[in-house]
N, C-alpha and C positions, 0 to 999 in steps of 0.2 A: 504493500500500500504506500510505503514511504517513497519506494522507488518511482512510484506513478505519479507520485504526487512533484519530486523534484526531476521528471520528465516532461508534465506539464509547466513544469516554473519556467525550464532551461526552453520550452518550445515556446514560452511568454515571452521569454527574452529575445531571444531570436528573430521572432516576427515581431517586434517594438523596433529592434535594429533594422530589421528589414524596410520597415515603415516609414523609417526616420532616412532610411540613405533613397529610398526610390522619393521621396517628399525634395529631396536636395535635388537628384538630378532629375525631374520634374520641373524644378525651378530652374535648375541650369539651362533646359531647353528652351524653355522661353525665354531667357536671357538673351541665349543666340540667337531665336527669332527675332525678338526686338532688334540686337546688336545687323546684323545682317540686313533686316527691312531698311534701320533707320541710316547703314552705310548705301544702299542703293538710291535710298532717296535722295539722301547728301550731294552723293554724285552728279543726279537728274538736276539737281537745283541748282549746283556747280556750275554744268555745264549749259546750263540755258541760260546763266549771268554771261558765263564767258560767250556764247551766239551772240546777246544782245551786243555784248562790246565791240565785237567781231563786225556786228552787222554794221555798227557805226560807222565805224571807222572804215568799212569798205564798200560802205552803200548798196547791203547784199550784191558783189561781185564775186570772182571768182573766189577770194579769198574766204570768205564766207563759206562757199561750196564746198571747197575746200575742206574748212577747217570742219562744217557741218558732217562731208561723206567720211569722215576721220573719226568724229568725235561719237555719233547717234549707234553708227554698228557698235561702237565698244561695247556702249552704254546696253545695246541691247542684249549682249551677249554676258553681261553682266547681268544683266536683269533675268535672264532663262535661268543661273546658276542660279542668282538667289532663289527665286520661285520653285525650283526643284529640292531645293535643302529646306524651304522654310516648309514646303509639305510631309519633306523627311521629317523635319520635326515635329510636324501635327500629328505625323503617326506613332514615334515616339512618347509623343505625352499620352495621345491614346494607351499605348502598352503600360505605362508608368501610370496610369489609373485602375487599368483594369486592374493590375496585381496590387494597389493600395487598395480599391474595391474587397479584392478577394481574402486581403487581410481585416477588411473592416466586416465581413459577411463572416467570419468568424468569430470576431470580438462579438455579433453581435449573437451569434451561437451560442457562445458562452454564457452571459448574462442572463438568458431565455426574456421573459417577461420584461427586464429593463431596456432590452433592444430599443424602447421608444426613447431614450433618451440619447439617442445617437440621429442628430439631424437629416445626414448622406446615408444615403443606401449604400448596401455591400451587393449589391450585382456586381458579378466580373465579366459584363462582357459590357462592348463597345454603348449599348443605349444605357447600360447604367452611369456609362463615363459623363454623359452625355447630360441624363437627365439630373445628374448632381449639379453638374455645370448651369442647369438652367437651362439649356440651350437642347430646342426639338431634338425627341430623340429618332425620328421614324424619317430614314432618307433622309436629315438633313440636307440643303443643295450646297455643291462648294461654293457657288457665287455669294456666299456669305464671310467665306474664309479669307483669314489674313495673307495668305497667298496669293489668290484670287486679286487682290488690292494690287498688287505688285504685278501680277501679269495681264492687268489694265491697264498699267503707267506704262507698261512696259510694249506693250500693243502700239499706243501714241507715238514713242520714241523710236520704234521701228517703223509705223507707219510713217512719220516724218521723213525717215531716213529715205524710206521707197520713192516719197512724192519730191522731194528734193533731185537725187538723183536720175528721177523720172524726166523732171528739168529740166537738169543739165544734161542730158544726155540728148535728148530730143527739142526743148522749149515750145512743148505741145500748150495749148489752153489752162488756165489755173484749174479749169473743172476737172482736167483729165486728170493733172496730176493728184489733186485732191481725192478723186474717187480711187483711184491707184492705191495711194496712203490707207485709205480706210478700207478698202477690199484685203493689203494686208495686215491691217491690226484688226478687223474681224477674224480672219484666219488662223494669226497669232494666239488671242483667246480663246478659240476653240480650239486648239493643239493645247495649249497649254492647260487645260479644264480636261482635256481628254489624257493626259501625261499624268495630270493629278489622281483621275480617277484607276488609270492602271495600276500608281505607286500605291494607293490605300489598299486597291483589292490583293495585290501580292505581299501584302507586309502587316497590314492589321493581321495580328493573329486569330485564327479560327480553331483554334481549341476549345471542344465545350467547357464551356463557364461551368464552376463547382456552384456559383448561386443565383443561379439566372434571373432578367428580370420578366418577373409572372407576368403572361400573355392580358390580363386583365389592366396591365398598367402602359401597354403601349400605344 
C-alpha cells in the first residue's frame, strides 16, 4: 500500500514537471510567432519608407524600378518563410495543449466531484485546445489565423512586385498592370491557405485522445 501510494506521489511529480516545462515552451512559441511576424513587418515598413524616398528623389524612374524589382521579391520570399514557420508554430502550441489538456483531464480524474473547480477542460484533442482558448472549436477557418495576416501583407508585396515589373517590362495600361498584381496576390493567398492547410493535416497529431471532448459539446 505504501509502495502505491509513493508511486502515485513520484507520478504527481512528474506530471507537475511535465506541466510546468510544456506551459514554458508553449510560451516560447508564441514568443517566436510574435518575434518573427513582428520582424516581417518591420521589414515591409522599412522598405516602403525607403520606395517612398527612392520614388522622390527619382521621380519613379528607372531607379525606382530598380530598387523596387530588388527590394519587393526579397520581401516576398521573406514573407513565405515566415508564414510557413508561424503555422509550424500554431501546430506546435496545438501539441503543447493537447498534452497540458491530457494532464489537466487527469488532475481532474483524481479529484472526482471537485473537477468543477478546474475552469479549462482536460480534453486532449485538438477542439478541447481550442475550446479552452475560447476560440470555435468545429472547422475553425484559417482566414482567422495569425499566419493568415502575414500571407495577406505578403500577397500585396508580391503583387506589387508583378505589377511593377509588369511595367517595366512592357509599359502596358495602369489597369493591366494592376489587374496582373492582384490576379497574383489572389493566387499567392490561396497557395498559401492551401500550404497551411496541408502543414496542420500532417503534423496535428491524430492519436486518440485519453479524454475526449463528448460529442454533446461540439
Amino acid at each position: 500500500m505504501a509502495d502505491a501510494s509513493d508511486r502515485q506521489h513520484q507520478l504527481l511529480t512528474a506530471l507537475t514537471t511535465e506541466h510546468f516545462t510544456l506551459q514554458g515552451a508553449r510560451s516560447q512559441t508564441l514568443s517566436e510567432s510574435s518575434s518573427r511576424a513582428t520582424v516581417y513587418v518591420g521589414a515591409v515598413s522599412s522598405s516602403l519608407i525607403a520606395l517612398g524616398f527612392i520614388g522622390q528623389v527619382s521621380d519613379v524612374g528607372a531607379p525606382f524600378t530598380v530598387f523596387a524589382l530588388i527590394v519587393l521579391p526579397t520581401l516576398y520570399v521573406l514573407g513565405i518563410v515566415t508564414h510557413v514557420r508561424l503555422v509550424e508554430c500554431g501546430v506546435e502550441d496545438v501539441r503543447y495543449g493537447m498534452a497540458i489538456n491530457r494532464i489537466r483531464g487527469y488532475y481532474r480524474e483524481l479529484v472526482g466531484d471537485q473537477a468543477r473547480l478546474f475552469l479549462l477542460s482536460g480534453h486532449d484533442d485538438a477542439r478541447g485546445v481550442f475550446e479552452n482558448a475560447g476560440v470555435p472549436a468545429s472547422r475553425r477557418p484559417q482566414v482567422f489565423s495569425f499566419a493568415t495576416v502575414v500571407a495577406a501583407i505578403n500577397a500585396v508585396v508580391g503583387g506589387s512586385a508583378v505589377g511593377i515589373a509588369v511595367t517595366a517590362a512592357a509599359d502596358p495600361p495602369l489597369a493591366v498592370a494592376a489587374v496582373a498584381g492582384g490576379a497574383f496576390g489572389a493566387v499567392s493567398i490561396a497557395v498559401s491557405l492551401r500550404v497551411a492547410a496541408v502543414i496542420l493535416a500532417r503534423r496535428v497529431p491524430h492519436d486518440p485522445p485519453l479524454y475526449p471532448t463528448p460529442p454533446a459539446t461540439s
